[in-house]
MARTI-589779 format. One record per residue: residue in three letters; x, y, z of N, C-alpha, C, CB in turn. Coordinates in steps of 0.02 Angstrom, whole numbers, plus 50000, padded with zeros to 5 digits. Glycine has a CB too. Layout:
% residues N
+-----+-------+-------+-------+-------+-------+-------+-------+-------+-------+-------+-------+-------+
! res !    nu !    nv !    nw !   cau !   cav !   caw !    cu !    cv !    cw !   cbu !   cbv !   cbw !
+-----+-------+-------+-------+-------+-------+-------+-------+-------+-------+-------+-------+-------+
! ALA !     X !     Y !     Z !     X !     Y !     Z !     X !     Y !     Z !     X !     Y !     Z !
...
+-----+-------+-------+-------+-------+-------+-------+-------+-------+-------+-------+-------+-------+
% end
This chain:
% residues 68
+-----+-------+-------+-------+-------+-------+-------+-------+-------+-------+-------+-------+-------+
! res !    nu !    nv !    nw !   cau !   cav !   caw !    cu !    cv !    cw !   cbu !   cbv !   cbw !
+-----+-------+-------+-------+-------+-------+-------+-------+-------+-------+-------+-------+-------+
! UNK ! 49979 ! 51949 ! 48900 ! 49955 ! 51910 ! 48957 ! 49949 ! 51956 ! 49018 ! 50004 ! 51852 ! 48972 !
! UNK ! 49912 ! 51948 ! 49058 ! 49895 ! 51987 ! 49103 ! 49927 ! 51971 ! 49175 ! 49826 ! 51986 ! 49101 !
! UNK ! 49948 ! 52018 ! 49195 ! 49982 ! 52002 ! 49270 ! 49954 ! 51986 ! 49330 ! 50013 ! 52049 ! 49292 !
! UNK ! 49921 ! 51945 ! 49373 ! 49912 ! 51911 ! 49438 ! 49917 ! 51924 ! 49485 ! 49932 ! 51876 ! 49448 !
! UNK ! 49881 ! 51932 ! 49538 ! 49896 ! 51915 ! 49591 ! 49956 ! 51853 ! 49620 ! 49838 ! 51907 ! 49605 !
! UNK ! 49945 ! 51808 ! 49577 ! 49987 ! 51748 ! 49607 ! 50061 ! 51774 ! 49555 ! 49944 ! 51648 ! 49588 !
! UNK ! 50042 ! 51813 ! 49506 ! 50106 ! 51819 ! 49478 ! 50163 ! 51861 ! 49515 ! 50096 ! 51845 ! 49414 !
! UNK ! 50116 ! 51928 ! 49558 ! 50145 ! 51943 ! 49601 ! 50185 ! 51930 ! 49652 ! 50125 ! 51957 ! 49609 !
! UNK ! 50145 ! 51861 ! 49666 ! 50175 ! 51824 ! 49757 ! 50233 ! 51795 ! 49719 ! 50112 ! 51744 ! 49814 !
! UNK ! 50230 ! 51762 ! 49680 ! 50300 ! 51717 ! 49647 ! 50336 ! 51756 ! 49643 ! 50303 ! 51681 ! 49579 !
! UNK ! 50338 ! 51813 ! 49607 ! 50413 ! 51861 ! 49597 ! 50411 ! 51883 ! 49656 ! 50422 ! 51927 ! 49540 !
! UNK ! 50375 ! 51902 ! 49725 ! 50401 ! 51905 ! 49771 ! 50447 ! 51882 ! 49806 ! 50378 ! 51905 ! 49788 !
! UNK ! 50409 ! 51830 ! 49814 ! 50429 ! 51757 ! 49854 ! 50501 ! 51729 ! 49834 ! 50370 ! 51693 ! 49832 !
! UNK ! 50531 ! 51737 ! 49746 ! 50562 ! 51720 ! 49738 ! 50636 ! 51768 ! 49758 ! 50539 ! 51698 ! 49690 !
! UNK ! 50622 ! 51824 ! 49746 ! 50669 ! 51877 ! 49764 ! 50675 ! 51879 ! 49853 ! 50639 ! 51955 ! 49730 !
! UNK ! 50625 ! 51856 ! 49888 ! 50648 ! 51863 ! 49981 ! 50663 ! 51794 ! 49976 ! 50578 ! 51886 ! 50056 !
! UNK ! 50672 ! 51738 ! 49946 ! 50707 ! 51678 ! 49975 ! 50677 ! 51663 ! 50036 ! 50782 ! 51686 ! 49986 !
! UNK ! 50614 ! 51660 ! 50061 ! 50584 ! 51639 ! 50118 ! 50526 ! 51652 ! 50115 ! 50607 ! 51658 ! 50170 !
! UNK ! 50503 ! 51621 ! 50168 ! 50412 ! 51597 ! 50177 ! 50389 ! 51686 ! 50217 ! 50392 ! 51496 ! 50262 !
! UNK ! 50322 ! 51686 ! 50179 ! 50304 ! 51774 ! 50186 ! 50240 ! 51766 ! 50201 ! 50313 ! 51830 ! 50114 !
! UNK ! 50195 ! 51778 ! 50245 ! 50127 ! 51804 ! 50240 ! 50103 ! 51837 ! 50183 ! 50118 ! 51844 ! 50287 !
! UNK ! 50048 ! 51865 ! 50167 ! 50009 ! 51886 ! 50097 ! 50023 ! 51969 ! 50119 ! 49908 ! 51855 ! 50086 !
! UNK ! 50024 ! 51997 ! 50174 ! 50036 ! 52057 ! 50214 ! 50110 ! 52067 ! 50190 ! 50024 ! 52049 ! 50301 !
! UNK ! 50143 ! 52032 ! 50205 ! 50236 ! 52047 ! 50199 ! 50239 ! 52036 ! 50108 ! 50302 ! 51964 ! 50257 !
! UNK ! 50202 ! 51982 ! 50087 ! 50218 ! 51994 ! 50026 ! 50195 ! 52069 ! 49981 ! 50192 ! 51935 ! 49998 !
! UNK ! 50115 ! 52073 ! 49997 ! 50107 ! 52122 ! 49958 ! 50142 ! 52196 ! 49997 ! 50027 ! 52123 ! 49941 !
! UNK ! 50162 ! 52221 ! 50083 ! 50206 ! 52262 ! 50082 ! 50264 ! 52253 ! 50028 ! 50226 ! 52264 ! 50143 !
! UNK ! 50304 ! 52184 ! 50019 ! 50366 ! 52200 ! 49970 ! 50353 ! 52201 ! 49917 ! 50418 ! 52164 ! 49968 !
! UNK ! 50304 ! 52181 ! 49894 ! 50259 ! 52208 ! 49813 ! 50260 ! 52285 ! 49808 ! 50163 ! 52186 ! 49810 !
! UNK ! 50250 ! 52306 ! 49852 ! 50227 ! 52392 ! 49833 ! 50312 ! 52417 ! 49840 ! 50158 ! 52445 ! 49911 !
! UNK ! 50365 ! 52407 ! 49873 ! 50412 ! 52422 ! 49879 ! 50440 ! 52416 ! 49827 ! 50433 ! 52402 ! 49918 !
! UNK ! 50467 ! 52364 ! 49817 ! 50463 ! 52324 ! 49731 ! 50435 ! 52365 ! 49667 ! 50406 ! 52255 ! 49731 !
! UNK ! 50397 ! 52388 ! 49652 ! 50339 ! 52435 ! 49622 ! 50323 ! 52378 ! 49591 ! 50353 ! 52508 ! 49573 !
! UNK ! 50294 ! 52320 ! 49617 ! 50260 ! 52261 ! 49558 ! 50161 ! 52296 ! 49564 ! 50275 ! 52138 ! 49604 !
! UNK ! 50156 ! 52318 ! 49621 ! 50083 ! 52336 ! 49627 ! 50052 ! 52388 ! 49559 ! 50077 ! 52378 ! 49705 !
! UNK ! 50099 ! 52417 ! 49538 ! 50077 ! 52458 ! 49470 ! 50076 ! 52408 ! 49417 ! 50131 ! 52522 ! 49448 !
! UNK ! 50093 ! 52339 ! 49406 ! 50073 ! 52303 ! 49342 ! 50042 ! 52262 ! 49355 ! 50114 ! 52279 ! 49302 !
! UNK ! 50003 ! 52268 ! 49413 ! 49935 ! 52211 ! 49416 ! 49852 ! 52257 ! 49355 ! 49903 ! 52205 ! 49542 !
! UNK ! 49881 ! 52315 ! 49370 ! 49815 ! 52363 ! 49338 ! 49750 ! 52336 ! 49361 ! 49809 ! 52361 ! 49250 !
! UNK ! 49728 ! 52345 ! 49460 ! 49686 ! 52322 ! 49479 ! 49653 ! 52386 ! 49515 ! 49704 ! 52265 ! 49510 !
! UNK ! 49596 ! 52397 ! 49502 ! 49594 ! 52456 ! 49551 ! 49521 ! 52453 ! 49614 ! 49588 ! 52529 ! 49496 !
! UNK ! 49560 ! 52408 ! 49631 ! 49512 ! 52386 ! 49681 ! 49521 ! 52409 ! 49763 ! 49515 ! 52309 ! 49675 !
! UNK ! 49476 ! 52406 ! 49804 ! 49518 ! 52465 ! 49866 ! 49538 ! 52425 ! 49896 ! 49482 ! 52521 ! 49918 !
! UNK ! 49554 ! 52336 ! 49938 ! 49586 ! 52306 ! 49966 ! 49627 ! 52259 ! 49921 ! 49550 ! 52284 ! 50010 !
! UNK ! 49667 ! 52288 ! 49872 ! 49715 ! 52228 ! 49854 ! 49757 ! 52182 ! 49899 ! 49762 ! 52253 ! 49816 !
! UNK ! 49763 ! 52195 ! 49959 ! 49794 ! 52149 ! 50012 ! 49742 ! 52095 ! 50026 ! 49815 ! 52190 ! 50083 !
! UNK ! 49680 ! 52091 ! 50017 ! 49650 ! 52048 ! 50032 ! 49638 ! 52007 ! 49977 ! 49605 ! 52067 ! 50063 !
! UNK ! 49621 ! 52052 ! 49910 ! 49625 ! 52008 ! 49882 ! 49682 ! 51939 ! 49843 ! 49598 ! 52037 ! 49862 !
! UNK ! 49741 ! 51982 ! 49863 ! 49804 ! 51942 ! 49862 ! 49813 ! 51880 ! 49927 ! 49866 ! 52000 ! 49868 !
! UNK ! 49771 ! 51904 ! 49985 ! 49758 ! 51837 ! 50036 ! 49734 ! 51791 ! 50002 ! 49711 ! 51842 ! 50094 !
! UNK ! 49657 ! 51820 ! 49968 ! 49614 ! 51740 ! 49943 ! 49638 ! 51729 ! 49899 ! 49540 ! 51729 ! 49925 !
! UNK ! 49691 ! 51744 ! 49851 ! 49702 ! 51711 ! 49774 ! 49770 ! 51656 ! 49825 ! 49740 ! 51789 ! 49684 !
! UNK ! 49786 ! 51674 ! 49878 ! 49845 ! 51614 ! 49895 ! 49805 ! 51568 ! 49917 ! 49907 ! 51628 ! 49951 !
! UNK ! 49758 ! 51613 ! 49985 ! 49712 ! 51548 ! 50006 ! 49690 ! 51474 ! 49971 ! 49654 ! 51574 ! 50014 !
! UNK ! 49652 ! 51512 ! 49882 ! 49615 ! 51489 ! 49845 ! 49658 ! 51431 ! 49820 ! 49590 ! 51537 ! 49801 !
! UNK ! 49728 ! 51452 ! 49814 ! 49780 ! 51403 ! 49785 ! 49813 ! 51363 ! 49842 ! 49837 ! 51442 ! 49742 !
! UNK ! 49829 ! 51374 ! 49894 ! 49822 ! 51325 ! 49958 ! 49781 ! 51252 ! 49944 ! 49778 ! 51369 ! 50019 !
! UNK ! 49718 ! 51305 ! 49921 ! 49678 ! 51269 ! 49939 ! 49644 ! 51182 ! 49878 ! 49631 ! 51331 ! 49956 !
! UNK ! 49691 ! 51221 ! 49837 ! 49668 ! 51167 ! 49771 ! 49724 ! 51099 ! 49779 ! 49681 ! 51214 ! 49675 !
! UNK ! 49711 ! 51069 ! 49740 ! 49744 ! 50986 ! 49739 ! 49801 ! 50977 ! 49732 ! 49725 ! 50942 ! 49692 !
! UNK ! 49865 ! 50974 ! 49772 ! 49928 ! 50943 ! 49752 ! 49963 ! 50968 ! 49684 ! 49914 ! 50871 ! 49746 !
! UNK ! 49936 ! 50935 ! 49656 ! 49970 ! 50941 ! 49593 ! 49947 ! 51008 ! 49550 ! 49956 ! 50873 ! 49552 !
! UNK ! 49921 ! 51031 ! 49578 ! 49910 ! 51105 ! 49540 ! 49924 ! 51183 ! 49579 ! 49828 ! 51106 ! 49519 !
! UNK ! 49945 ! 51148 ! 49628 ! 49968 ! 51196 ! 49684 ! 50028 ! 51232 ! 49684 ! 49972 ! 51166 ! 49741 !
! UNK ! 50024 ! 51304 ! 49688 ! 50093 ! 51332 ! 49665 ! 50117 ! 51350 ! 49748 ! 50086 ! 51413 ! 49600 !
! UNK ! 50059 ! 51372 ! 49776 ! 50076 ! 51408 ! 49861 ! 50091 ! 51342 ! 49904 ! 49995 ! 51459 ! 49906 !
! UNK ! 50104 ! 51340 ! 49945 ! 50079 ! 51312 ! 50020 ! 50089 ! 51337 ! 50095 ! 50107 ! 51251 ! 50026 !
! UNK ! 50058 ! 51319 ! 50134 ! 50056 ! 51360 ! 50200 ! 50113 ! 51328 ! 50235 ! 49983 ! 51356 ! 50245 !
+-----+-------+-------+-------+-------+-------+-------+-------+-------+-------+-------+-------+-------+
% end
């Protein structure tokens, strides 16, 4: 199975016990070394870790893992 962006923010999120911006999360992602098992090699992974929360913000209740 392949590793996420959102899989990232969760093991973040779950290890700081508090509400994080996509900036603070993916800084403690790279600290963390979770940024080496996304295997993305794209040149703004911080952004694209914004829109995959945005994207999930943004969907229905019940399928929603983020919220703002």
């Amino acid at each position: 199975m392949k590793y996420t962006f959102t899989d990232l923010a969760k093991e973040v999120l779950i290890a700081a016990s508090r509400p994080m911006s996509a900036s603070e999360i993916w800084e403690q992602a790279v600290k963390m070394g979770l940024d080496i098992k996304l295997l993305s090699d794209g040149k703004t992974p911080m952004a694209s870790l914004g829109a995959r929360l945005y994207a999930d913000v943004k969907q229905v209740a019940d399928r929603q893992r983020f919220f703002q």
